[in-house]
N, C-alpha and C positions, 0 to 999 in steps of 0.2 A: 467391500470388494477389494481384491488386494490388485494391487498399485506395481507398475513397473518401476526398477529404481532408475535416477535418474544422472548417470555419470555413464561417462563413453558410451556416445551411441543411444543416448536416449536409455538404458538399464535392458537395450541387447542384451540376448541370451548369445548372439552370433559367436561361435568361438567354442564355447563352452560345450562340455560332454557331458547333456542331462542326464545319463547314465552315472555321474558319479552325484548328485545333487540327493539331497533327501529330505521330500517336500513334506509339508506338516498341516496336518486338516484344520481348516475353516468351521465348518456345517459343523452343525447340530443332527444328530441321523441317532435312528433306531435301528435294532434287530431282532427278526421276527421272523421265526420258521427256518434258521440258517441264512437269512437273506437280508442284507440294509439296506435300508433308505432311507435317503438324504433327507434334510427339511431345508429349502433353500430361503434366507433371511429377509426380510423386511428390507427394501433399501431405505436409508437415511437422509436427513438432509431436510432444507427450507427452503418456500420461495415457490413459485409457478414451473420452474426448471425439474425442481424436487420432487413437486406433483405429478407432473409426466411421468417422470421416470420411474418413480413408486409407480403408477398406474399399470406401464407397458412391461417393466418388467416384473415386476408381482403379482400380478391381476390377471395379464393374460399369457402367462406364460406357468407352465405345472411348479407345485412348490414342492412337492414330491418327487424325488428321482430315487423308484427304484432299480436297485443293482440287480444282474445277474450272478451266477455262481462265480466268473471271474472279476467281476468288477468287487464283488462282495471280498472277494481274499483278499484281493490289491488295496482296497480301501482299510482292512482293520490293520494291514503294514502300512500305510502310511503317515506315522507317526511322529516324522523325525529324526528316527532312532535307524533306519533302517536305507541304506542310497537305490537309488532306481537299480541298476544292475543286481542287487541283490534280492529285490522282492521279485524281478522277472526271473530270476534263478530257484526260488522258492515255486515261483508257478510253476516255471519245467519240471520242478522234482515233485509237485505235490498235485501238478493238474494234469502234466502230460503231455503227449504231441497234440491234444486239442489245444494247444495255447501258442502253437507257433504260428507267426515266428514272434516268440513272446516281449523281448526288446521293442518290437516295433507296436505289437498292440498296445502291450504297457504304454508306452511313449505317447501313444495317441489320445490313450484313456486318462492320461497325467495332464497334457493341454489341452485338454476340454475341460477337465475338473478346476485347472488353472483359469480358464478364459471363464468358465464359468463364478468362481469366485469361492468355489468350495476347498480350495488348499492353495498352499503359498509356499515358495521357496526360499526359505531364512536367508539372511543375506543381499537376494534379491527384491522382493516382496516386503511390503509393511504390511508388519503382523500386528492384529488388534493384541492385548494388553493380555486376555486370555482366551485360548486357542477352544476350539469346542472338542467335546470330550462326548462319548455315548451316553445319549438318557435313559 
């Protein structure tokens, strides 16, 4: 699960314009019919603490998230390669006024992928060793 860093402010994002950031996926995800989904990871770890939390969040919770048509676009740009501002620039030219106001959806749909544990912000974020890639 990636990690906030921890310098000024606890690894705050406060300040910062996640619009220029360019987060880079976690999850393991398919694609299937134009449309992906996620496979959300096993948590790690030893001990009774370890057990819970494998339990509560793997078990009862879906390991499967699938995308819709815009989460599906947003998710194959986020790669690293590409900053928030320019994949919601992509959506307005390539999905339309159904995606406004596209800054803010994007935004929302990035810290939820974030909080959930399926992408990470280089820099910010500890990145496992190798990032996942489409099966």
């Amino acid at each position: 699960m990636a990690r906030k860093r921890s310098n000024g402010g606890a690894g705050s994002l406060e300040g910062i314009n996640l619009l220029d950031l360019a987060p880079v996926r976690l999850a393991d995800w398919t694609e299937a019919e134009g449309r992906v989904t996620l496979v959300r990871r096993r948590p790690e770890g030893k001990g009774v603490k370890a057990f819970f939390h494998r339990f509560f969040s793997y078990h009862l919770v879906p390991r499967l998230v699938k995308l819709d048509a815009v989460g599906t676009f947003a998710w194959q740009r986020l790669d690293g390669s590409q900053r928030i501002a320019e994949i919601a620039e992509a959506m307005r030219r390539e999905l339309g006024d159904s995606v406004e106001p596209a800054e803010e959806r994007l935004g929302h749909f990035v810290r939820t992928l974030r909080r959930e544990g399926f992408l990470a912000y280089p820099g910010w974020d500890e990145l496992p060793a190798i990032t996942a890639s489409s099966r």
